[in-house]
GUVORO-247343 format. One line per field, with one value per residue (C-alpha): residue number from 1; residue in one letter; x, y, z. Coordinates in Angstrom, 2 decimals, decimal comma, m for minus. Example, Ala and Ser with C-alpha at 12.3 -4.5 7.8 and 13.67 -1.06 7.14 Angstrom:
BEGIN
seq	c(1 | 2)
type	c(A | S)
east	c(12,30 | 13,67)
north	c(m4,50 | m1,06)
up	c(7,80 | 7,14)
END
This chain:
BEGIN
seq	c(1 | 2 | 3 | 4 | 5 | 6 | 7 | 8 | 9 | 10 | 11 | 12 | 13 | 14 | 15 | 16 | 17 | 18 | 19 | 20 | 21 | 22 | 23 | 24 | 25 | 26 | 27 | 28 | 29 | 30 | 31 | 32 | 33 | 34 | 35 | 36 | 37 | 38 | 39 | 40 | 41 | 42 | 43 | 44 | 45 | 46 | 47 | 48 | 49 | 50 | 51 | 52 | 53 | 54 | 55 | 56 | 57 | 58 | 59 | 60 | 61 | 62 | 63 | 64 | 65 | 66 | 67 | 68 | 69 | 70 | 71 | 72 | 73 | 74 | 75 | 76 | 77 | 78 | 79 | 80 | 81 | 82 | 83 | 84 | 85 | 86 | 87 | 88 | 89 | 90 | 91 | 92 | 93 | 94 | 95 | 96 | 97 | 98 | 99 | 100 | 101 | 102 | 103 | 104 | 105 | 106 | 107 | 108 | 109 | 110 | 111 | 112 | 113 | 114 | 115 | 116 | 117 | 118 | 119 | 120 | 121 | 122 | 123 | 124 | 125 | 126 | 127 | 128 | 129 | 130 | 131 | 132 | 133 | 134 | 135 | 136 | 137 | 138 | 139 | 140 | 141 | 142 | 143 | 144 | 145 | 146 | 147 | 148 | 149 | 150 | 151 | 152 | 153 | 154 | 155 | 156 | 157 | 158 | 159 | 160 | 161 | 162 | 163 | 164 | 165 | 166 | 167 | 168 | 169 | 170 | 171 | 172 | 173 | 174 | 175 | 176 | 177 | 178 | 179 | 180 | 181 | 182 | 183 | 184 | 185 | 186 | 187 | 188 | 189 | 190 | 191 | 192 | 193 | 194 | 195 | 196 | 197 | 198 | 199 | 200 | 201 | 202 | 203 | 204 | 205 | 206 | 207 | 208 | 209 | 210 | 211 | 212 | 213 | 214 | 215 | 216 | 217 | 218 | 219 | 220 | 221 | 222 | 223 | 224 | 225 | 226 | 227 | 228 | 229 | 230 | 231 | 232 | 233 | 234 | 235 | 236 | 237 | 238 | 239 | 240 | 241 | 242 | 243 | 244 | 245 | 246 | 247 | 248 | 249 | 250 | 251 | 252 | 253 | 254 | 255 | 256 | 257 | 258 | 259 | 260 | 261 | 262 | 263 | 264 | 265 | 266 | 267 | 268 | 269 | 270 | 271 | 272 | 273 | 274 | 275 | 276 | 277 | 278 | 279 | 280 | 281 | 282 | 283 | 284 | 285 | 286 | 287 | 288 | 289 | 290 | 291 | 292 | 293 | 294 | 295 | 296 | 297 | 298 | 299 | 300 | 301 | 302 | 303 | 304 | 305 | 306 | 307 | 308 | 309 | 310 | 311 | 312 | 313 | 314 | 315 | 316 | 317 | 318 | 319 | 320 | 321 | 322 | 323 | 324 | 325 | 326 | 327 | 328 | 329 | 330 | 331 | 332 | 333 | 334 | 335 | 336 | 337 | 338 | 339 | 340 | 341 | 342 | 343 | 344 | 345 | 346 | 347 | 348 | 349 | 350 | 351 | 352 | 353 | 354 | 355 | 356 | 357 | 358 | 359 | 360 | 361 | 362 | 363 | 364 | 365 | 366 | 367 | 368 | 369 | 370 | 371 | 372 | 373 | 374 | 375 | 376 | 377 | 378 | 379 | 380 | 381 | 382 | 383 | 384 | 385 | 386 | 387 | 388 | 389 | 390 | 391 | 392 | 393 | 394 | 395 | 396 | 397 | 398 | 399 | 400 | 401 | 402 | 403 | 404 | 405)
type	c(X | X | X | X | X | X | X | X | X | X | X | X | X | X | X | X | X | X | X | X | X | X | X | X | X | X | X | X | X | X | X | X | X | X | X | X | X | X | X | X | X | X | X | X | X | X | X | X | X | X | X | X | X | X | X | X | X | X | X | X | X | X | X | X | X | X | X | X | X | X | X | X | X | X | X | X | X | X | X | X | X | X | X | X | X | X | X | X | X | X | X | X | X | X | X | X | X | X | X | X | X | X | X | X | X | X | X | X | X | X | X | X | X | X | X | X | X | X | X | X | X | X | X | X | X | X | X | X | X | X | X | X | X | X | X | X | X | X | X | X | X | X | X | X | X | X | X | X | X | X | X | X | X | X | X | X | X | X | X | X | X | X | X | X | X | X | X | X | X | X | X | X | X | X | X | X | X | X | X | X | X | X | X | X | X | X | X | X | X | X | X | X | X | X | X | X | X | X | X | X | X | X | X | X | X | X | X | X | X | X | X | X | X | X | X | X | X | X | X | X | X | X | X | X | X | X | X | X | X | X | X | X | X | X | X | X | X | X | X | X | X | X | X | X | X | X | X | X | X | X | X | X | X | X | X | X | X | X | X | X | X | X | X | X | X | X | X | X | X | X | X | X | X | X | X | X | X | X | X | X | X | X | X | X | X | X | X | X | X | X | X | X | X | X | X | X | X | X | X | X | X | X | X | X | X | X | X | X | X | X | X | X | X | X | X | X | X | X | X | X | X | X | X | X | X | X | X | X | X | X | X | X | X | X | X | X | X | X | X | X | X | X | X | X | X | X | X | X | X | X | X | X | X | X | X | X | X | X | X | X | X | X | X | X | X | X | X | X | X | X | X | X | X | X | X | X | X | X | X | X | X | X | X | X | X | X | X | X | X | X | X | X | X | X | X | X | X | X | X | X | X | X | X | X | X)
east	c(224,18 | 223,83 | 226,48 | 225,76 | 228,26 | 227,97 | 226,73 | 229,52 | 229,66 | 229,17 | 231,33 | 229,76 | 231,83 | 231,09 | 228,34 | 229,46 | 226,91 | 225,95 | 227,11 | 225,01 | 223,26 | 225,05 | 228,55 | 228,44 | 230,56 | 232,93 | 233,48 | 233,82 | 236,53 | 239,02 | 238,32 | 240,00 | 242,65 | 243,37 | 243,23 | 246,09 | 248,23 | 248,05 | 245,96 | 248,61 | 247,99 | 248,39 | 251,93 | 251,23 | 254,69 | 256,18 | 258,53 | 260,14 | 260,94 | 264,98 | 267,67 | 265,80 | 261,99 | 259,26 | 256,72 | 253,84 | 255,64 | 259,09 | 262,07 | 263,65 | 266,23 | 264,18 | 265,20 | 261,38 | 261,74 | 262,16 | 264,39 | 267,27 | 269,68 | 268,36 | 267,00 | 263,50 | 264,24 | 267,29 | 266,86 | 267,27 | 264,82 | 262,20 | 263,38 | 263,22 | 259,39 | 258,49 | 259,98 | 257,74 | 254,37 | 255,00 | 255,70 | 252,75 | 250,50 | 249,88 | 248,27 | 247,71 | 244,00 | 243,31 | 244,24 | 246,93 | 244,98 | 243,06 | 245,38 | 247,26 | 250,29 | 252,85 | 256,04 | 257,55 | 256,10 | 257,38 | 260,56 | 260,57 | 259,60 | 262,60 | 265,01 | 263,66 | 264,49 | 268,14 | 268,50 | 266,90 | 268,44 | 264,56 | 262,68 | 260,25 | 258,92 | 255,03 | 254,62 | 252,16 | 250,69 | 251,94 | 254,36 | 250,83 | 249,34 | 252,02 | 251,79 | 248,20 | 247,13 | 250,41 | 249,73 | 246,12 | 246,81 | 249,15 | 247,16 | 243,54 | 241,53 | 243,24 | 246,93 | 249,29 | 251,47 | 253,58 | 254,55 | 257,03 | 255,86 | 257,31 | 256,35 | 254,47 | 251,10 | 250,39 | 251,89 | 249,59 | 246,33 | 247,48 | 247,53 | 244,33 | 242,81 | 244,02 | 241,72 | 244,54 | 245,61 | 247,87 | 250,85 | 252,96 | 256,33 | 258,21 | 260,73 | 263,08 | 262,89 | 263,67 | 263,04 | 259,66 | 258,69 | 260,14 | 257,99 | 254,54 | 255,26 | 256,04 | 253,11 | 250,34 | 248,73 | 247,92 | 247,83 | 250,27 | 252,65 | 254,17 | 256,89 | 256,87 | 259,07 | 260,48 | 264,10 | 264,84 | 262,25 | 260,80 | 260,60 | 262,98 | 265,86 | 266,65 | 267,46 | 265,85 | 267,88 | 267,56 | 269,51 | 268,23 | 264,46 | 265,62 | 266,67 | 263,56 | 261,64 | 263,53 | 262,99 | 259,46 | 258,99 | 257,30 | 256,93 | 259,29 | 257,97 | 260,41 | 259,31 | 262,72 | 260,72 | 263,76 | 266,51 | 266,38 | 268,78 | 271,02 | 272,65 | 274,39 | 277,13 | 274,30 | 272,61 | 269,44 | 268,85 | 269,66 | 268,88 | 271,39 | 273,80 | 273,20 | 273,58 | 270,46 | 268,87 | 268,05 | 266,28 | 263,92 | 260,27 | 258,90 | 260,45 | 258,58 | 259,60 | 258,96 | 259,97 | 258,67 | 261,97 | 265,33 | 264,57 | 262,60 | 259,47 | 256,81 | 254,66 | 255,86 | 256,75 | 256,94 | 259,67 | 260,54 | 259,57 | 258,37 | 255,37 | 254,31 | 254,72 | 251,99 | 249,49 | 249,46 | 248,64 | 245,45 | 244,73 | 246,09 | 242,75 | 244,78 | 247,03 | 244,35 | 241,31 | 242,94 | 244,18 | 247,98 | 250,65 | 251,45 | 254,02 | 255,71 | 256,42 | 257,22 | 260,42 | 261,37 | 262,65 | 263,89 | 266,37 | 266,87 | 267,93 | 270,24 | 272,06 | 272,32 | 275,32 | 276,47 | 276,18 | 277,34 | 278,89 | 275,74 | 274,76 | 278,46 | 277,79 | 274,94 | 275,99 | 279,16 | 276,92 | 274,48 | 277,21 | 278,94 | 275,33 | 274,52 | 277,60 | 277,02 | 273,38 | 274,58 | 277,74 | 275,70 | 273,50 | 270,38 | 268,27 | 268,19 | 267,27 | 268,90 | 269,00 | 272,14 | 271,31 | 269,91 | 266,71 | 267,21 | 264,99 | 264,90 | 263,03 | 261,28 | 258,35 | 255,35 | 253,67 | 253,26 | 257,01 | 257,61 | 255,85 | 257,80 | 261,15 | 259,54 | 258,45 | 261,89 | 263,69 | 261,54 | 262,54 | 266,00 | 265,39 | 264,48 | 261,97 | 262,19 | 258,46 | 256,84 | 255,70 | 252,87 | 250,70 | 248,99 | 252,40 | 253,87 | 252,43 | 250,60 | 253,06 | 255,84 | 256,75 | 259,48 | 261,11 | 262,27 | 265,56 | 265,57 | 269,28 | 269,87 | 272,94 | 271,93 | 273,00 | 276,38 | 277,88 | 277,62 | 274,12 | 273,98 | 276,03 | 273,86 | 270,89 | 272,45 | 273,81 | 270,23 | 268,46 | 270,92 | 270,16 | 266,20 | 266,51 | 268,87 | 267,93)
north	c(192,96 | 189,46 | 187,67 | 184,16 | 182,33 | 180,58 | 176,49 | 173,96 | 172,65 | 168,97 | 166,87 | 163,44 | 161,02 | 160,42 | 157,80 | 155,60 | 154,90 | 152,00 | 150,63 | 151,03 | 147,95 | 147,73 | 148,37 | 145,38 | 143,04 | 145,47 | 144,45 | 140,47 | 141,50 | 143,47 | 140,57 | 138,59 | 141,25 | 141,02 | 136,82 | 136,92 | 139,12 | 141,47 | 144,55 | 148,09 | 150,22 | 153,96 | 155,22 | 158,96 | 160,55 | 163,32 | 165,94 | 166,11 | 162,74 | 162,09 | 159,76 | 159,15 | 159,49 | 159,37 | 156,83 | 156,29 | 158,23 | 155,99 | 157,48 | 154,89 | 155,01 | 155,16 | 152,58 | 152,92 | 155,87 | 156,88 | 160,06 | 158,34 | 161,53 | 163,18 | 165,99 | 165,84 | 167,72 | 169,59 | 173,67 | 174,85 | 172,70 | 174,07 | 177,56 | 177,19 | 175,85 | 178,62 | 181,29 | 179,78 | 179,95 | 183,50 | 184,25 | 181,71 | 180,94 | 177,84 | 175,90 | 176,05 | 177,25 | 175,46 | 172,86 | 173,01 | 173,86 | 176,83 | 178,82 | 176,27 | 175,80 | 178,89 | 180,31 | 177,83 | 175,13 | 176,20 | 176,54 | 173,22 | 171,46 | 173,29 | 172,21 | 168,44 | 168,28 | 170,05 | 166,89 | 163,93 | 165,44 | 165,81 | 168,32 | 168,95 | 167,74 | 167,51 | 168,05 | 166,02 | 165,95 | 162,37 | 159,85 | 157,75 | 160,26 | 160,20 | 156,63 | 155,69 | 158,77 | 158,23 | 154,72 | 154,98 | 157,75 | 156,39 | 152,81 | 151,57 | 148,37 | 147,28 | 147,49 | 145,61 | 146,42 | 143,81 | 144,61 | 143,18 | 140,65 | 143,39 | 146,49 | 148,78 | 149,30 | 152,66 | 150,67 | 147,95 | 150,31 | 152,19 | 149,19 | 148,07 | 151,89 | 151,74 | 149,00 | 147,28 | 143,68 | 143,76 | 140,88 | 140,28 | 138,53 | 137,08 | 139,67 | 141,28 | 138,06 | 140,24 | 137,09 | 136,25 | 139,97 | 139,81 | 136,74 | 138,30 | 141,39 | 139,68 | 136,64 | 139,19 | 141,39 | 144,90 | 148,37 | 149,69 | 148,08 | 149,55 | 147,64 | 149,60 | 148,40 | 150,61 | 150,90 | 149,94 | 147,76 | 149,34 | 146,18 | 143,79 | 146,67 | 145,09 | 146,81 | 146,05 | 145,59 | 148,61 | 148,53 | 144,90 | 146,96 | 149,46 | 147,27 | 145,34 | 148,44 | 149,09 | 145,54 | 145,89 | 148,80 | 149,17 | 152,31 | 152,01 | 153,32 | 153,45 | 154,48 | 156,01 | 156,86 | 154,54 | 155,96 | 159,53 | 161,38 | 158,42 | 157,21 | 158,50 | 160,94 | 163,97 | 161,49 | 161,78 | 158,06 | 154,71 | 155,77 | 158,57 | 155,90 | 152,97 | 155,74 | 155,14 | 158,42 | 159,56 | 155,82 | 155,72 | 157,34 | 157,96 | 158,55 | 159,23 | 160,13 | 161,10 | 164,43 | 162,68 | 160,27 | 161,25 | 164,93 | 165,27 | 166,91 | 165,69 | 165,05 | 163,23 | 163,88 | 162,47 | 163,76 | 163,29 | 164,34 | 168,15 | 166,04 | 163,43 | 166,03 | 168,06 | 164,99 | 164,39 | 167,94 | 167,49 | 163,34 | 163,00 | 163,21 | 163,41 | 166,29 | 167,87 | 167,23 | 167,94 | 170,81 | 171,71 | 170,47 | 172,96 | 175,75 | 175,39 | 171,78 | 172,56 | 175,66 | 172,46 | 170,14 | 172,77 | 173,26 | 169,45 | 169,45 | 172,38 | 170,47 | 166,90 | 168,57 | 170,67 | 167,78 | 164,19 | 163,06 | 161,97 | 159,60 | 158,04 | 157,75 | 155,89 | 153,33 | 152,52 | 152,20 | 150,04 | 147,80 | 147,09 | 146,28 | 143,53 | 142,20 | 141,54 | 140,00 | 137,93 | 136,19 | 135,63 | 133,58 | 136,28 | 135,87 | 139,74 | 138,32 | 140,11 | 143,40 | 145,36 | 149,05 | 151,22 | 149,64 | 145,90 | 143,22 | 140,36 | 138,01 | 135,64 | 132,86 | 134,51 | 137,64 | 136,50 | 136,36 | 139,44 | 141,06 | 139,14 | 140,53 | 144,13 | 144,26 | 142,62 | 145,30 | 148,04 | 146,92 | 146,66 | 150,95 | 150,36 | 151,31 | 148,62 | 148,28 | 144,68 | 143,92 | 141,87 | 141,38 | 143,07 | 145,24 | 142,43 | 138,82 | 136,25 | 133,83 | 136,26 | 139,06 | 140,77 | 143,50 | 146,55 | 148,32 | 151,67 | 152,88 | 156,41 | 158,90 | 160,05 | 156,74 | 156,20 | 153,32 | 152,21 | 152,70 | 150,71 | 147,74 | 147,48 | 147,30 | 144,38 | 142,65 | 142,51 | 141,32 | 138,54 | 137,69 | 137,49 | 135,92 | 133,93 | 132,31)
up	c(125,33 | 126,46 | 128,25 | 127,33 | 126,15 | 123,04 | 123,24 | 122,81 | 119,52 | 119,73 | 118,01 | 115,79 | 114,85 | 111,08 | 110,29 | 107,05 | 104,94 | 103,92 | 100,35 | 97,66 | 96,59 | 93,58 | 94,75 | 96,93 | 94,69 | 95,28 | 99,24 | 98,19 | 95,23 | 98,08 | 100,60 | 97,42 | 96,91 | 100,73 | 101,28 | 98,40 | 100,21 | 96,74 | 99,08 | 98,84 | 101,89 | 100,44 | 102,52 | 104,00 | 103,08 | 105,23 | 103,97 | 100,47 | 98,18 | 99,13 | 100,24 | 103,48 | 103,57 | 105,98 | 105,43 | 107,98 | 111,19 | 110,03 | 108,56 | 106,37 | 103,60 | 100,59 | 97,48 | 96,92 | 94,42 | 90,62 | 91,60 | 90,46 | 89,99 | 93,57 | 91,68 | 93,12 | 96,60 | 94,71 | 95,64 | 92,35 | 90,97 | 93,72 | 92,93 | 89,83 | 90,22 | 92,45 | 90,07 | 87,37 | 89,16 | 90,50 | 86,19 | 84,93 | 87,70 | 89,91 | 87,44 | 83,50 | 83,70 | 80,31 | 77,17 | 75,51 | 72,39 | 74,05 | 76,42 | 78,71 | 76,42 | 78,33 | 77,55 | 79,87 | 77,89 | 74,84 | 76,05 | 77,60 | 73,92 | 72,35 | 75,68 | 75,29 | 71,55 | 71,67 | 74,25 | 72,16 | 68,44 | 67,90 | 65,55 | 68,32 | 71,47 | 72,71 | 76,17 | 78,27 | 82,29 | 82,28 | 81,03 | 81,01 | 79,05 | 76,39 | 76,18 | 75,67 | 73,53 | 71,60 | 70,68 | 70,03 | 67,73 | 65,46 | 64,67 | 64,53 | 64,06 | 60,48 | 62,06 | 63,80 | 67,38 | 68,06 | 71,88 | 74,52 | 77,34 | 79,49 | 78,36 | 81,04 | 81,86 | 79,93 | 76,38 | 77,16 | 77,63 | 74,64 | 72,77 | 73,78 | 73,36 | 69,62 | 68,49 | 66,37 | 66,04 | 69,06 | 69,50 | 72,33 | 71,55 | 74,83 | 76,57 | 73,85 | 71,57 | 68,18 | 66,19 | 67,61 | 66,82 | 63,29 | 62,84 | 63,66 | 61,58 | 58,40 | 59,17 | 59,47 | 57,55 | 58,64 | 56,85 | 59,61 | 61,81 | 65,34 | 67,29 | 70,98 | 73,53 | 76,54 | 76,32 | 80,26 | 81,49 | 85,04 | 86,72 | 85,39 | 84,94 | 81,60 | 78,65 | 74,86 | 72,19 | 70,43 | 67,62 | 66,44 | 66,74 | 64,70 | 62,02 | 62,46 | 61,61 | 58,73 | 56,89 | 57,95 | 57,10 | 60,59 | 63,00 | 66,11 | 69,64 | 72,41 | 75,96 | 77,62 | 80,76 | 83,13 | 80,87 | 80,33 | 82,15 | 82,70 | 79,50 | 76,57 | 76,33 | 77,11 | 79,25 | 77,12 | 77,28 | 75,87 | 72,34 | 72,31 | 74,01 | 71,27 | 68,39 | 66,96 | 67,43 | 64,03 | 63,36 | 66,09 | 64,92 | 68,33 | 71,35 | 74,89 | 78,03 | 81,47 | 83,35 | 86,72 | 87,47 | 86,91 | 86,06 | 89,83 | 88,39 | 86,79 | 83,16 | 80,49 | 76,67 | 72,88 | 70,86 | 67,02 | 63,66 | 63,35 | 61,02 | 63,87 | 66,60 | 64,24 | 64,03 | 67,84 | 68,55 | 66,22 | 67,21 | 70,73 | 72,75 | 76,33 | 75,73 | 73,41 | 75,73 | 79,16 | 80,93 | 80,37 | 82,58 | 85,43 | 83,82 | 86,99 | 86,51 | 82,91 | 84,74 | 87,16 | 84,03 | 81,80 | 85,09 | 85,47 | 81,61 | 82,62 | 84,98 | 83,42 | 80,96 | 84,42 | 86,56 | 84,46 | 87,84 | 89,43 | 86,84 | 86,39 | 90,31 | 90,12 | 87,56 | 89,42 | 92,36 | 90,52 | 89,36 | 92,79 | 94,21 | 90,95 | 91,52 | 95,38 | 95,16 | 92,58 | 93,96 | 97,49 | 95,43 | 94,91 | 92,24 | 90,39 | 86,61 | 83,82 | 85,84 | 84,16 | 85,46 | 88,63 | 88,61 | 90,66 | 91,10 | 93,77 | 92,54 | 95,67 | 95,31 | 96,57 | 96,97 | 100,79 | 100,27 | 99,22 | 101,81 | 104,32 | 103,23 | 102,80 | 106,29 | 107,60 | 105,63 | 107,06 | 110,90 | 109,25 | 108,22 | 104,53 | 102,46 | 99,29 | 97,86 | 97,63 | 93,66 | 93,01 | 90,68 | 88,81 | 88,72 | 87,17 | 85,80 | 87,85 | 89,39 | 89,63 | 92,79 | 93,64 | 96,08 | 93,11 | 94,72 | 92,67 | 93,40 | 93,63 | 93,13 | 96,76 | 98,47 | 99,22 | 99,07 | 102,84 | 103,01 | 99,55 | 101,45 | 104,44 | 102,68 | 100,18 | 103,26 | 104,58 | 101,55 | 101,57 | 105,02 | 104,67 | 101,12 | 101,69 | 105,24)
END
């Protein structure tokens, strides 16, 4: 038996390779991306998405999230994910179409449309997803979308994935959108606004879209991926709470933000929910959102009637911190819910007052473009019903210190 002992392993640093001749352009367009201040370092998070966070080694108060009810490091809702991978497995294994669609999932659609007032609900891996297949399904080169300046990115690709005449008409200007639907000819027409704008926290004017779609005899689209959860009596969103819920054609949502778990959804008409399931390439074409995800939102659903406290929380919340900014002189826009801009010059602004509230313990997120249009940036506050309201003063009392200096 030999006694040798076994040669150190030597250890190499990694040699990068050198870019392939065609992927050069690449190196001069992030050089670009960096000179205009516009370059997003990814953020290695520690630990589970809450009131405080760890970002990069720091623990800072996080107003950088979409959790906005504090369900996403809940216990139940983790329980409640476990107990549905030990029942369905870790992951869905297939489409929807072929053998990824679970009990859980089913369950889930019929949970989602006793919330909405819906016939049924599709369920999708994203609130992206939803969006883009959604749009590109119902319309095609000979029809019209008008869409809102302000809609998010996944309407926009939609739109442009559908091969239709597509219109924008300026933030919720009903009257400009009226104007391209009865000017231009088209063998459909879709109006698709979301119903709380993610950047601007503004809220479209729902009912005046509804009657829009009526005289136009258009299709309506509302994205409720800011609202659900927060609004209404059963806090299924700003539909529910403007009483229009019967009116609106297609409604889609996200599981990923005030519910704490993740995919998205479209909800409506037993008929439309039967079209998407044989046009909608992304939930047709792609493997079926985790079951487990699917046990984590029919739990958050459980506990939005259980639980109505945390959003009446966060609205009063949202309120007092409007109010402040704005009578200190801070520019916020239209904001009127949980989601608050501060709206500076610069992107090289922006990240000025990002860093300064970081040293300050604060984790508010720099916006630039392309998150929102050339010429604009802003610092996005996403309030949360796990702040209190002293930690919701200190950080206002900073941002009206760096903005306001």
């Amino acid at each position: 038996m030999s006694c040798q002992h076994e040669p150190a392993q030597r250890i190499v640093a990694p040699v990068r390779k050198p870019l392939l001749e065609s992927l050069h352009w690449l190196e001069e367009d992030l050089g670009a991306i960096k000179s205009d201040d516009l370059f997003r370092p990814v953020r290695i998070r520690e630990g589970r998405q809450a009131g405080t966070v760890t970002l990069n080694n720091l623990e800072l108060i996080n107003f950088g999230s979409n959790d906005y009810l504090g369900y996403a490091a809940d216990s139940r809702l983790i329980k409640a994910s476990a107990k549905g991978a030990c029942s369905e497995g870790a992951g869905a294994g297939a489409s929807p179409l072929v053998s990824g669609h679970s009990a859980l999932h089913e369950s889930l659609g019929k949970s989602l449309s006793s919330l909405l007032d819906t016939e049924e609900s599709l369920i999708f891996p994203s609130g992206y997803a939803a969006n883009t297949s959604t749009i590109a399904c119902l319309t095609g080169p000979h029809d019209l979308i008008v869409s809102d300046a302000h809609n998010h990115a996944s309407i926009i690709d939609g739109c442009r994935l559908s091969g239709a005449n597509v219109q924008i008409y300026p933030h919720r200007d009903v009257t400009a959108a009226a104007s391209l639907l009865r000017s231009i000819p088209a063998r459909r027409r879709l109006i698709v606004t979301d119903s709380l704008f993610s950047m601007d926290g503004t809220i479209a004017p729902l009912a005046d879209m509804v009657q829009l779609a009526y005289d136009t005899k258009s299709m309506l689209l509302v994205d409720e991926a800011h609202a659900t959860g927060l609004f209404g009596t059963h806090g299924s969103g700003l539909i529910e709470d403007a009483g229009i819920a019967s009116s609106v054609a297609v409604r889609i949502g996200t599981l990923s933000k005030a519910l704490g778990g993740s995919g998205g959804f479209v909800s409506g008409h037993r008929t439309l929910i039967e079209y998407l399931r044989h046009r909608a390439r992304s939930w047709m074409f792609s493997t079926a959102h985790p079951p487990a995800s699917a046990a984590v939102a029919i739990e958050a659903i459980k506990l939005l009637s259980e639980e109505p406290f945390r959003r009446e929380k966060l609205t009063e919340n949202a309120d007092m911190f409007r109010q402040k900014l704005s009578s200190h002189g801070v520019n916020i826009g239209d904001a009127e819910a949980h989601i608050v801009p501060v709206f500076v010059s610069t992107p090289q602004r922006a990240v000025q007052i990002a860093a300064s509230l970081v040293r300050d313990g604060f984790f508010v997120p720099a916006i630039r473009p392309p998150s929102v249009p050339t010429g604009s940036s802003l610092l996005r506050v996403s309030l949360s019903y796990s702040h209190n309201q002293d930690t919701i003063d200190s950080l206002s009392n900073s941002i009206i210190k760096y903005v306001c200096m």
